[in-house]
LUMBALUM-725661 format. One record per residue (C-alpha): residue number from 1; residue in three letters; x, y, z. Coordinates in steps of 0.25 Angstrom, whole numbers. Layout:
! residues N
(NUM,ala,(X,Y,Z));
...
END
This chain:
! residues 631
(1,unk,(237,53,412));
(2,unk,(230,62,402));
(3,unk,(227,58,389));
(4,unk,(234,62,376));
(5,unk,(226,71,369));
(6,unk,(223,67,354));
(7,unk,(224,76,344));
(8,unk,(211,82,337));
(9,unk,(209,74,324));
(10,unk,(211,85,313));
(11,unk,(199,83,303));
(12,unk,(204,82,288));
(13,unk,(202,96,283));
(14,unk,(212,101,293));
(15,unk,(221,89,290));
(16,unk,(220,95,276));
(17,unk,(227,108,280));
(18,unk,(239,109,276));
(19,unk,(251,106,268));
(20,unk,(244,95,259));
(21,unk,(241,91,246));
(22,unk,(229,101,246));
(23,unk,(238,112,248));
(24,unk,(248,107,239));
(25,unk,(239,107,229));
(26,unk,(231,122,233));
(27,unk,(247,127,234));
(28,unk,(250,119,220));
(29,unk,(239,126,212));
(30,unk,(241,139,218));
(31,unk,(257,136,216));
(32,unk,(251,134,200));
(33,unk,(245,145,199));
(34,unk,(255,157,205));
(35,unk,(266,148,196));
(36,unk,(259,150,182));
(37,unk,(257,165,187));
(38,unk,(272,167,190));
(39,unk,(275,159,178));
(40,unk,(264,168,169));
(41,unk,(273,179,174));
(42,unk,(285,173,171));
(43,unk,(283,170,156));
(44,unk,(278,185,154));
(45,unk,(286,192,141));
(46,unk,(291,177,137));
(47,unk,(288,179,123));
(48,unk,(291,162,120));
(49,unk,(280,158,128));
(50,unk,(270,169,121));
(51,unk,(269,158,109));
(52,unk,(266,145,120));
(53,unk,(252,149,123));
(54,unk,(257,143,137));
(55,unk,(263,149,149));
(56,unk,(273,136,152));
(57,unk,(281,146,163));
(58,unk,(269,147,170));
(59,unk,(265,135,168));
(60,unk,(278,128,175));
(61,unk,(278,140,185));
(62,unk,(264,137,190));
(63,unk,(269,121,191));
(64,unk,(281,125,198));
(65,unk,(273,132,208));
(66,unk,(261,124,209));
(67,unk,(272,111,211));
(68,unk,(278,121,223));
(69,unk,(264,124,229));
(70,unk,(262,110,230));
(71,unk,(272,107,237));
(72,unk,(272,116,247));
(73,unk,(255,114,251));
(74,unk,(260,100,254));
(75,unk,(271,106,263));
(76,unk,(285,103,256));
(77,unk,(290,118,260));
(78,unk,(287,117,274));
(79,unk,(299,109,280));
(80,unk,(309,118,270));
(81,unk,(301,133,274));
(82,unk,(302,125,290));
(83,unk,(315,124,291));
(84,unk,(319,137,284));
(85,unk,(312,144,297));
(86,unk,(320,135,305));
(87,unk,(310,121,309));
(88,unk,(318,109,313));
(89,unk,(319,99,301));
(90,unk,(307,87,301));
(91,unk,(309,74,295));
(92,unk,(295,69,294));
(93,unk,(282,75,289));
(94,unk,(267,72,289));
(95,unk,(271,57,294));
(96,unk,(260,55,301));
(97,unk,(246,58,300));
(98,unk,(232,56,294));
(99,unk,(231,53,279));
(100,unk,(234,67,274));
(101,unk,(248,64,277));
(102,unk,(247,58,262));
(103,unk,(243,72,257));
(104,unk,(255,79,263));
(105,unk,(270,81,263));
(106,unk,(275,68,269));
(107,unk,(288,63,274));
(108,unk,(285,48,275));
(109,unk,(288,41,264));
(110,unk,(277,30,267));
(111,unk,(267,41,264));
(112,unk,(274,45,254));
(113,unk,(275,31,248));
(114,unk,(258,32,248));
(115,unk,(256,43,242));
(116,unk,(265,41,228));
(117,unk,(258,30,229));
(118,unk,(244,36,228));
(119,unk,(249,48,223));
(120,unk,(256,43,211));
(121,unk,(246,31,210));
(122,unk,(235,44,205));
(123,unk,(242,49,194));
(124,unk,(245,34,188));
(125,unk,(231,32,188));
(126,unk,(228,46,182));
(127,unk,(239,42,171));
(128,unk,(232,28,169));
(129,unk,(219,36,166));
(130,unk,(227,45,155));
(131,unk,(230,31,150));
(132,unk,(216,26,150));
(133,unk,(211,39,142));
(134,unk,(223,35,132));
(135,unk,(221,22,128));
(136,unk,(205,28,127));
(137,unk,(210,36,116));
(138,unk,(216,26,110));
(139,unk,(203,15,109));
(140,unk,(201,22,94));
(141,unk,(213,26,84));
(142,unk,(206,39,82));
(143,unk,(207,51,92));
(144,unk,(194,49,101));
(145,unk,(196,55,116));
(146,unk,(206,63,116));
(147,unk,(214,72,103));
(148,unk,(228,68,100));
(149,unk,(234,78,110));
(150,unk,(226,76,123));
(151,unk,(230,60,120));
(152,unk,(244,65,121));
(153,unk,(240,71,132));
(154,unk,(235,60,139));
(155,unk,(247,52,136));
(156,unk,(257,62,141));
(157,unk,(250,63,154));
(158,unk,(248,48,155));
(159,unk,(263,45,152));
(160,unk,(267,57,160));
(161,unk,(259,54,173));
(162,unk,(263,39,174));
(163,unk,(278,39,170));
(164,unk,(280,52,181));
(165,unk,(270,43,192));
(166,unk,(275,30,189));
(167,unk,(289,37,192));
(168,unk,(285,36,206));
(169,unk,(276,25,205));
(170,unk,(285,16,213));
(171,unk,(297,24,219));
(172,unk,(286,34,223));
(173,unk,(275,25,234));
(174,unk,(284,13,236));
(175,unk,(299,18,237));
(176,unk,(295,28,245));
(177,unk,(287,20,254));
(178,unk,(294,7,255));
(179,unk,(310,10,253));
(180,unk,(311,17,265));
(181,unk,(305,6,273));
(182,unk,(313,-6,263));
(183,unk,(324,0,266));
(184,unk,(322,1,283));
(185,unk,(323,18,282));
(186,unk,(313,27,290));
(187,unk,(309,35,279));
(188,unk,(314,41,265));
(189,unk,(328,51,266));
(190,unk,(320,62,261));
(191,unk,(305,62,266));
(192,unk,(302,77,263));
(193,unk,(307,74,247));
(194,unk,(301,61,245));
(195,unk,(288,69,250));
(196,unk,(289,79,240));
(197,unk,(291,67,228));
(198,unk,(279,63,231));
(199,unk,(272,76,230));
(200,unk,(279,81,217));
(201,unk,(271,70,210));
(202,unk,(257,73,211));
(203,unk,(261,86,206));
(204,unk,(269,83,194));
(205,unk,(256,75,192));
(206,unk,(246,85,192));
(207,unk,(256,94,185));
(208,unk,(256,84,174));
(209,unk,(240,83,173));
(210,unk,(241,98,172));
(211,unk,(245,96,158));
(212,unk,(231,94,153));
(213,unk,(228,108,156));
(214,unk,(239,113,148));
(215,unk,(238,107,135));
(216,unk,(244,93,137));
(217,unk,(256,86,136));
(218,unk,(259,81,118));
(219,unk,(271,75,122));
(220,unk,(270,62,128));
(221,unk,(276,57,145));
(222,unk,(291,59,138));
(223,unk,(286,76,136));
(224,unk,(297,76,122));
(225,unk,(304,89,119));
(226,unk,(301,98,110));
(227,unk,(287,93,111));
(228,unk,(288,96,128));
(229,unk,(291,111,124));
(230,unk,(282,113,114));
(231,unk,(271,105,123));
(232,unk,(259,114,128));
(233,unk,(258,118,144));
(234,unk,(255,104,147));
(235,unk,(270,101,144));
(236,unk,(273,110,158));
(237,unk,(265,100,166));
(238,unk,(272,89,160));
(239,unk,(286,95,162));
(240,unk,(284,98,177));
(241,unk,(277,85,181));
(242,unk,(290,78,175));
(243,unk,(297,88,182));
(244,unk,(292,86,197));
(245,unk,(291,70,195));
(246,unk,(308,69,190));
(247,unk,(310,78,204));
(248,unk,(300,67,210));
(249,unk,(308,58,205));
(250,unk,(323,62,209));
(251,unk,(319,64,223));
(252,unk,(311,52,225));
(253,unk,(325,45,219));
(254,unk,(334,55,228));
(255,unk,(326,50,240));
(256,unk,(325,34,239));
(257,unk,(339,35,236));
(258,unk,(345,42,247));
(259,unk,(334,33,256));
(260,unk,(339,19,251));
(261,unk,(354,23,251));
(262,unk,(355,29,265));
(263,unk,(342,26,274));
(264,unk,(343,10,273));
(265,unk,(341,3,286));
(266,unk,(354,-5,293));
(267,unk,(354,-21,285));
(268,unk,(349,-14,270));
(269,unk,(360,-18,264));
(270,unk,(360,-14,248));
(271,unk,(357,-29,246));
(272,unk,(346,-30,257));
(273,unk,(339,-19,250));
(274,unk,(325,-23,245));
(275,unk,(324,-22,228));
(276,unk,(314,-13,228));
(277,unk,(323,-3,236));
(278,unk,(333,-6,226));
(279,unk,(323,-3,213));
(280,unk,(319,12,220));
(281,unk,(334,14,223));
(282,unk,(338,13,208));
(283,unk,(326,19,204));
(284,unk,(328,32,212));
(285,unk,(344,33,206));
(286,unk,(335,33,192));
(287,unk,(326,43,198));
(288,unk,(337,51,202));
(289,unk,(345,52,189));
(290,unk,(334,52,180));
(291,unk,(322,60,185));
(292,unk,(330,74,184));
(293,unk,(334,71,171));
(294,unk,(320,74,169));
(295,unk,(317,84,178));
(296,unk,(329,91,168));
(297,unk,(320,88,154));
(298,unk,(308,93,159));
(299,unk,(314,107,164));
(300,unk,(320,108,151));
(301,unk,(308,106,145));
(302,unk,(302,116,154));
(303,unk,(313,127,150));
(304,unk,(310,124,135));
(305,unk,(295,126,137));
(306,unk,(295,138,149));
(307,unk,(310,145,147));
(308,unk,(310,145,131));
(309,unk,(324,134,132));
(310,unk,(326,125,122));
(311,unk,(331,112,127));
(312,unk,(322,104,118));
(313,unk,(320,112,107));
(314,unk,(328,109,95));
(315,unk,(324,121,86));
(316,unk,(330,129,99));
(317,unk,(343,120,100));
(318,unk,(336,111,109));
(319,unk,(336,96,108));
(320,unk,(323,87,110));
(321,unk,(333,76,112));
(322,unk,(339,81,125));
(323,unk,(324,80,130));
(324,unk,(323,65,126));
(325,unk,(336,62,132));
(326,unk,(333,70,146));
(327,unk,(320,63,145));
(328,unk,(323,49,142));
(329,unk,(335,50,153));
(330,unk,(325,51,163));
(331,unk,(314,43,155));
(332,unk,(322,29,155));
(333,unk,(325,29,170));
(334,unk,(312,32,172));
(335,unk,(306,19,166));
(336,unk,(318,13,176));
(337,unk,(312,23,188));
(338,unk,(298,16,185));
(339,unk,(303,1,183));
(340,unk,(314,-1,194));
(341,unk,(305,1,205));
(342,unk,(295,-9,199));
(343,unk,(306,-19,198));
(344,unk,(308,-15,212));
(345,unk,(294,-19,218));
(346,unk,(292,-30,211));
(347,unk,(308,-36,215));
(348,unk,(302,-33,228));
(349,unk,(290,-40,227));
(350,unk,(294,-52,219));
(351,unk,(301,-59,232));
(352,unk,(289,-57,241));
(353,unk,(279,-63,234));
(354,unk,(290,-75,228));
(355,unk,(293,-77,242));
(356,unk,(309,-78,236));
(357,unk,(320,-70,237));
(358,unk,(322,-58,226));
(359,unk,(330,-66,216));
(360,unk,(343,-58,212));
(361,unk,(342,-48,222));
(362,unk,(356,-40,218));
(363,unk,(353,-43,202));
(364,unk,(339,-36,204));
(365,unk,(347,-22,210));
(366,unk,(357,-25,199));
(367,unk,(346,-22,189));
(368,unk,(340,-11,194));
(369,unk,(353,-4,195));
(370,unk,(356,-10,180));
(371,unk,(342,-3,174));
(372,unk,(345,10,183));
(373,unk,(359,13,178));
(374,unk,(356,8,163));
(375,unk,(341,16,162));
(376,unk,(351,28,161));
(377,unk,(357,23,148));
(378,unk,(345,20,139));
(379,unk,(336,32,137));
(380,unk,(340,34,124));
(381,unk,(332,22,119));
(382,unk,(322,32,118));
(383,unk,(326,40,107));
(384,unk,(330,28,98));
(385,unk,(321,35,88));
(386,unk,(322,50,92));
(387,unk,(334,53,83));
(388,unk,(346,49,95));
(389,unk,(360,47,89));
(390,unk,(359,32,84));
(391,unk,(373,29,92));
(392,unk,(365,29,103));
(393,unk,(355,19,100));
(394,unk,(364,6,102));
(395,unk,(368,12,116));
(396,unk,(355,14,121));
(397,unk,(348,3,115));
(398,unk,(358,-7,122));
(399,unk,(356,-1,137));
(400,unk,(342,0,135));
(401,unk,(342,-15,132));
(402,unk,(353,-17,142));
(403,unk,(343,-13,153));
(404,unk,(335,-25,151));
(405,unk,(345,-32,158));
(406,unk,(344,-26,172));
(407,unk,(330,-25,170));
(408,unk,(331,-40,168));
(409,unk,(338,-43,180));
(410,unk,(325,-38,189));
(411,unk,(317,-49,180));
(412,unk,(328,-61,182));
(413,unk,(326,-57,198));
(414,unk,(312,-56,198));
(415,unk,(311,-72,190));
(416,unk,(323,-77,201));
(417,unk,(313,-72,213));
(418,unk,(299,-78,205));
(419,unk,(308,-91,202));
(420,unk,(302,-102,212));
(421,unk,(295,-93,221));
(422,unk,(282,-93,231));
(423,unk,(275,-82,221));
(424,unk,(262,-77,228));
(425,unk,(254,-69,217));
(426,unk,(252,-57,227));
(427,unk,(246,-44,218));
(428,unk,(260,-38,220));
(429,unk,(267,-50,216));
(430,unk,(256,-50,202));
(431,unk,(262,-35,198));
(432,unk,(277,-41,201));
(433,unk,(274,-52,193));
(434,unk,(267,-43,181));
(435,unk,(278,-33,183));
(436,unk,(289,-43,176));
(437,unk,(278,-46,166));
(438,unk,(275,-33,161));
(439,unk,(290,-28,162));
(440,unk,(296,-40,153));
(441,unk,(287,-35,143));
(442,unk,(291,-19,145));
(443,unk,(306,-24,145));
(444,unk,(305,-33,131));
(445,unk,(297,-23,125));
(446,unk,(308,-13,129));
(447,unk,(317,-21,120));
(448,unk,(311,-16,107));
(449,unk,(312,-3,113));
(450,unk,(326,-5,116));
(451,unk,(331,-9,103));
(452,unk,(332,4,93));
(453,unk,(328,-2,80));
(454,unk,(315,-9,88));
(455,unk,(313,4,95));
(456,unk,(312,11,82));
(457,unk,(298,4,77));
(458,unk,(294,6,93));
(459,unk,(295,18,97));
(460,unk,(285,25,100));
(461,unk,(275,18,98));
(462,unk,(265,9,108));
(463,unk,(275,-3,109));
(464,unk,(284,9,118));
(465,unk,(271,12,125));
(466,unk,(269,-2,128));
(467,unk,(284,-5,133));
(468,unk,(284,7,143));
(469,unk,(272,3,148));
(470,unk,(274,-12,151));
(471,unk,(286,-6,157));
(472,unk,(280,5,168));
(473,unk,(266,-1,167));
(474,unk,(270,-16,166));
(475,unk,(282,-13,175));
(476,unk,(281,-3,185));
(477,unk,(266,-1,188));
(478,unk,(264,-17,190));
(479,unk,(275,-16,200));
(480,unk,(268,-2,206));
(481,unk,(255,-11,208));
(482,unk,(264,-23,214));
(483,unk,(270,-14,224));
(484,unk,(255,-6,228));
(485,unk,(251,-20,231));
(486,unk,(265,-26,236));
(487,unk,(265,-13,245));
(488,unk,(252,-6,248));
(489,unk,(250,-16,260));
(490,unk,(263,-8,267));
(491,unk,(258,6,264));
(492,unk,(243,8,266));
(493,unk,(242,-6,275));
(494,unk,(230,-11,267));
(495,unk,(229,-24,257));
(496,unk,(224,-21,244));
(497,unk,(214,-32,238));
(498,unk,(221,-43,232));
(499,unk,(212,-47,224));
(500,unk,(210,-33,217));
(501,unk,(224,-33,216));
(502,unk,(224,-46,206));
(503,unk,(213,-40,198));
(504,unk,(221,-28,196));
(505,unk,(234,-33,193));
(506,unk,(229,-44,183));
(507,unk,(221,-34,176));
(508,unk,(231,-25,176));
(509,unk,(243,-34,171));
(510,unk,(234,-42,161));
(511,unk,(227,-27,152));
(512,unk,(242,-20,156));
(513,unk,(248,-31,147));
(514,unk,(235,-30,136));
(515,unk,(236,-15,135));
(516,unk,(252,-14,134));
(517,unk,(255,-25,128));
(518,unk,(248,-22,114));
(519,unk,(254,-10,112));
(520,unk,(266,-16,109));
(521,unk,(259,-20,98));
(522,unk,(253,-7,96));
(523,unk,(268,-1,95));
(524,unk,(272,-12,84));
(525,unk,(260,-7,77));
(526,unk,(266,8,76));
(527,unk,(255,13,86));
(528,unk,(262,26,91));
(529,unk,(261,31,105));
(530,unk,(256,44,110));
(531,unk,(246,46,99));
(532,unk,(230,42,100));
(533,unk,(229,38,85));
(534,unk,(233,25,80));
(535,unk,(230,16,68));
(536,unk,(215,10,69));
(537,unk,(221,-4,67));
(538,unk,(226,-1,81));
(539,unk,(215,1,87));
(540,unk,(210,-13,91));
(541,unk,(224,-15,99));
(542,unk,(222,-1,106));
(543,unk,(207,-5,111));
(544,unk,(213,-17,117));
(545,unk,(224,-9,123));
(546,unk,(214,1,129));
(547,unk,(203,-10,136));
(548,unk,(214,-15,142));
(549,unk,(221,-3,145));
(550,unk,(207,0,153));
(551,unk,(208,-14,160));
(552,unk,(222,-9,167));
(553,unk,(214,2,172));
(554,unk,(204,-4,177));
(555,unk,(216,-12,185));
(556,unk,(219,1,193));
(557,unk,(206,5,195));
(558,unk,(206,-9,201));
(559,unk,(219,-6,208));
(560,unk,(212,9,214));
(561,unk,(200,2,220));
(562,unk,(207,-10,226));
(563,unk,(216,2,232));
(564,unk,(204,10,236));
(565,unk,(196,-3,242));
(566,unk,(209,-7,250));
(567,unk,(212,4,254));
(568,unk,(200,12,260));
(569,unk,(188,2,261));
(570,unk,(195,-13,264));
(571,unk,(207,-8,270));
(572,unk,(213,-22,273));
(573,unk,(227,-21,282));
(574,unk,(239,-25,275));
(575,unk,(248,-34,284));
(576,unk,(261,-31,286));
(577,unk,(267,-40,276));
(578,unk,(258,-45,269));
(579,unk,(269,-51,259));
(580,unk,(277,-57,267));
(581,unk,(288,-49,262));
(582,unk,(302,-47,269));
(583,unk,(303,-32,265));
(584,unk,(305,-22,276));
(585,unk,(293,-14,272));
(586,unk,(286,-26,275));
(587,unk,(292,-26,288));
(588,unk,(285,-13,294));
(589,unk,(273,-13,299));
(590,unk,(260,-7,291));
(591,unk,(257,5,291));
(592,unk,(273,7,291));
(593,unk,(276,16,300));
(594,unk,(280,32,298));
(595,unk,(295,28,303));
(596,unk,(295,14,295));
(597,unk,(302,6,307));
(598,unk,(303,7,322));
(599,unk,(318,5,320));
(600,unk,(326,5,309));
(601,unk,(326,-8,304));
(602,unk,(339,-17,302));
(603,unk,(338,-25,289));
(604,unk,(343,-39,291));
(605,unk,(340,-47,276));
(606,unk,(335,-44,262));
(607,unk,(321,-42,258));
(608,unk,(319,-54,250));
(609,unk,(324,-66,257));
(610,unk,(310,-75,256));
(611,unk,(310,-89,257));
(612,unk,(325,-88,263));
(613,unk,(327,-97,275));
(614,unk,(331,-89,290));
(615,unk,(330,-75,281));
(616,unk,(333,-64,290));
(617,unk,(320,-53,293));
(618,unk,(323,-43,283));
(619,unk,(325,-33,295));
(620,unk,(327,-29,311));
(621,unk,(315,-20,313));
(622,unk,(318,-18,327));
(623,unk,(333,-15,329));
(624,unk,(336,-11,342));
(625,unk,(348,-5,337));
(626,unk,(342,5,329));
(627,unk,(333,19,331));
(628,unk,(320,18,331));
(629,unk,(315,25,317));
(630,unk,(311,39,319));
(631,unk,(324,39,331));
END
């Protein structure tokens, strides 16, 4: 019998040939270019444009196109242009293969999981620097660095960059990767569109960086009208970044609903279903609603500054109070779109390393369908001082506090499961055990906020600043770590050091609280946000801030090389359930296979059912009954 012949090993310069990233990104800038060309032509004879000293038409035309060009050099037209000349449909693509797979177009949603995660992991750490440079600014109560308005520029792209990358912080690596597999499903519903979520985020984010080149963005992450149509060209960049991440958004939300409501293997009864499943299912109805809320404000915004409308602008019969209430629409279910997640991973976590049950299973879903329905009614509590009809102000003020009570529910569940338990002070279960920490104190803090007569002496100043970021910092970034460590033995089958892993946690968790925490006082103390100057007397306090400010990013410089010495010089396998956890994903082998399961699994029991005598395994890998996967 003759032997198979092997294929030729193709060396990595041929590999890179291709519909890939490089030839997204040649296609992209050429797509730039031929854009603000068209759009140069277009804005000819406009005599409202002549006065700008800007070209915003060809500015938004060469975005347009570049966005287009990007897309199609990493090969999103090819299947559409196929079938158009009559290819059979293809389900999978670019599943298999070398490392350039994470490069491309690809339809399984493991790779996809891995490169948000790295992907979005960059431009967190390229907003983290913006925040290093800031708080430099701020070691003197004088402009030193950088004038008034390049600080304002620094600020916007910093609160810019992490609300639109923290959007997908979670939803982004681990939904994608793990629900599918949680939930005994083969794949996502939609693999070509949860493909291209991915990819419209690293352009919205060097669309947004764009912005230096073009004057800046004065107007801070919430981009208020009129000051967003008087804005220079740097105000284009910010408008069409928000754009492409609110469409990431929606379909990221379209897609892990329509997997978890009609691709749940035979046994995953609703009440079988893990929490974390349950936190990315009401996160993605937020998703859904919300996200084109925004995609709505920011294409008004475009109209006003490229089409000469005036939605915003009162001298023209505009109102900038529609723009605050578009905005704030989306903007209140997005600080739920980046906690209920967090309150996902650490629900999930919290059982495995108590070696209990999750305490108030059904109470924990109850609250996160409580804060998704109620974080649609309390937006308002953001023009508490912007001149909204004071009728209002009771209203909104109750349902904001009102959401403290769901909210609470996930704390009560999380003391039930800790009560009595076997802890084991794992890295992951450290973050879990921070998240509550650093959350309680985002959540009272809320409370003054919440109230108008407090909010008043408040707001807009650093005891706002503080709050928000005891809430997305405190709240979902710890829970973002917790999950890297919880998880990252599943995904890439290595172990990260444990013992780098305590260094950065505690250093992180101990100048997290030293730099936040003081700037409530700061915000007592009428230190506005968004300026560089402040009163000397505050310099002392702002000094402290900063050192430890720089201690939180030594932390992740930390975290980078104990990811980097793991991953390419110790490489350490991961065992295949290193936490002893009853989760399905736990129950696959490492790597995880392209399919997932041989066969469709049949689930017998819950997920959290430790310590309970004659439990049930949490599923039937092998019926016989079933299809194999890929059948």
């Amino acid at each position: 019998m003759s032997a198979t012949p092997i294929a030729p090993h193709r060396p990595v310069w041929r590999r890179l040939i291709g519909f890939n990233m490089l030839t997204g990104l040649a296609l992209g800038i050429g797509g730039w270019f031929l854009g603000a060309w068209i759009g140069g032509q277009m804005a000819v004879g406009h005599d409202y444009l002549l006065g700008t000293d800007q070209n915003d038409v060809g500015l938004y035309m060469g975005y347009l196109f570049g966005v287009i060009g990007w897309l199609v050099g990493l090969g999103f037209a090819n299947y559409p242009i196929g079938r158009l000349l009559g290819r059979p449909p293809t389900l999978r693509h670019h599943e298999t293969g070398s490392w350039t797979r994470y490069f491309r177009l690809c339809t399984d949603h493991k790779v996809v999981g891995i490169q948000y995660l790295f992907g979005v992991g960059i431009f967190f750490f390229i907003g983290g620097l913006n925040a290093m440079l800031m708080r430099t600014e701020l070691l003197r109560p004088v402009e030193q660095a950088w004038p008034a308005g390049q600080y304002l520029t620094l600020l916007s792209l910093h609160g810019t960059m992490m609300i639109m990358m923290t959007s997908a912080f979670i939803l982004g690596p681990f939904g994608n990767y793990f629900v599918p597999i949680m939930i005994g499903a083969r794949r996502m519903a939609f693999p070509r569109i949860e493909a291209l979520t991915f990819w419209l985020v690293p352009a919205a984010g060097l669309i947004l960086m764009s912005a230096i080149a073009f004057g800046g963005i004065a107007t801070g992450w919430t981009g208020y009208a009129p000051l967003a149509d008087e804005g220079r060209a740097g105000m284009d960049a910010y408008v069409m970044s928000f754009i492409l991440i609110a469409i990431s958004l929606t379909l990221v939300g379209l897609n892990l609903l329509a997997t978890i409501l009609t691709m749940r293997a035979p046994g995953m009864s609703w009440t079988r279903l893990p929490i974390f499943v349950w936190s990315v299912l009401a996160t993605s109805i937020l998703q859904v609603l919300a996200a084109p809320v925004l995609v709505a404000a920011m294409a008004m915004v475009l109209m006003d500054r490229a089409a000469n409308t005036s939605f915003f602008l009162a001298s023209a019969g505009g109102s900038q109070y529609l723009y605050e209430n578009l905005f704030w629409f989306f903007g209140h279910p997005e600080v739920y779109i980046l906690a209920l997640p967090g309150f996902g991973i650490v629900l999930e976590m919290l059982p495995v390393f108590a070696r209990k049950p999750l305490w108030g299973y059904r109470l924990a879903v109850a609250g996160m369908l409580g804060v998704t329905l109620l974080s649609f009614m309390v937006w308002q509590h953001h023009l508490f001082v912007s001149g909204m009809n004071g009728s209002l102000r009771p209203f909104y003020m109750l349902t904001t506090e009102l959401i403290s009570i769901p909210t609470g529910f996930i704390f009560l569940n999380a003391i039930g499961t800790l009560w009595r338990a076997r802890i084991r002070f794992t890295v992951p279960m450290l973050f879990a055990l921070a998240f509550f920490f650093n959350f309680l104190i985002g959540g009272l803090s809320g409370v003054f906020l919440s109230d108008v007569p407090s909010d008043v002496t408040t707001h807009g100043s650093y005891f706002v600043m503080a709050h928000f970021h005891y809430t997305i910092v405190g709240g979902l970034v710890f829970a973002f770590f917790g999950a890297v460590y919880y998880w990252l033995p599943k995904m890439l089958g290595i172990t990260l050091n444990e013992t780098l892993g305590k260094i950065h946690f505690w250093l992180f968790f101990v100048f997290f609280n030293l730099t936040f925490f003081p700037l409530f006082a700061a915000g007592f103390l009428d230190m506005p946000r968004r300026v560089s100057t402040y009163a000397p007397s505050l310099q002392g306090l702002n000094d402290f801030v900063s050192a430890s400010a720089y201690v939180i990013g030594i932390s992740m410089l930390i975290f980078v090389a104990n990811l980097i010495w793991s991953l390419v010089f110790v490489r350490e396998p991961a065992a295949e359930n290193p936490w002893a956890s009853r989760g399905l994903e736990w129950q696959v082998p490492t790597p995880v296979p392209v399919a997932n399961f041989d066969r469709i699994p049949v689930i017998t029991s819950g997920p959290y059912e430790y310590g309970v005598p004659n439990a049930p395994p949490v599923a039937d890998l092998a019926p016989s009954a079933l299809p194999a996967a890929g059948s």
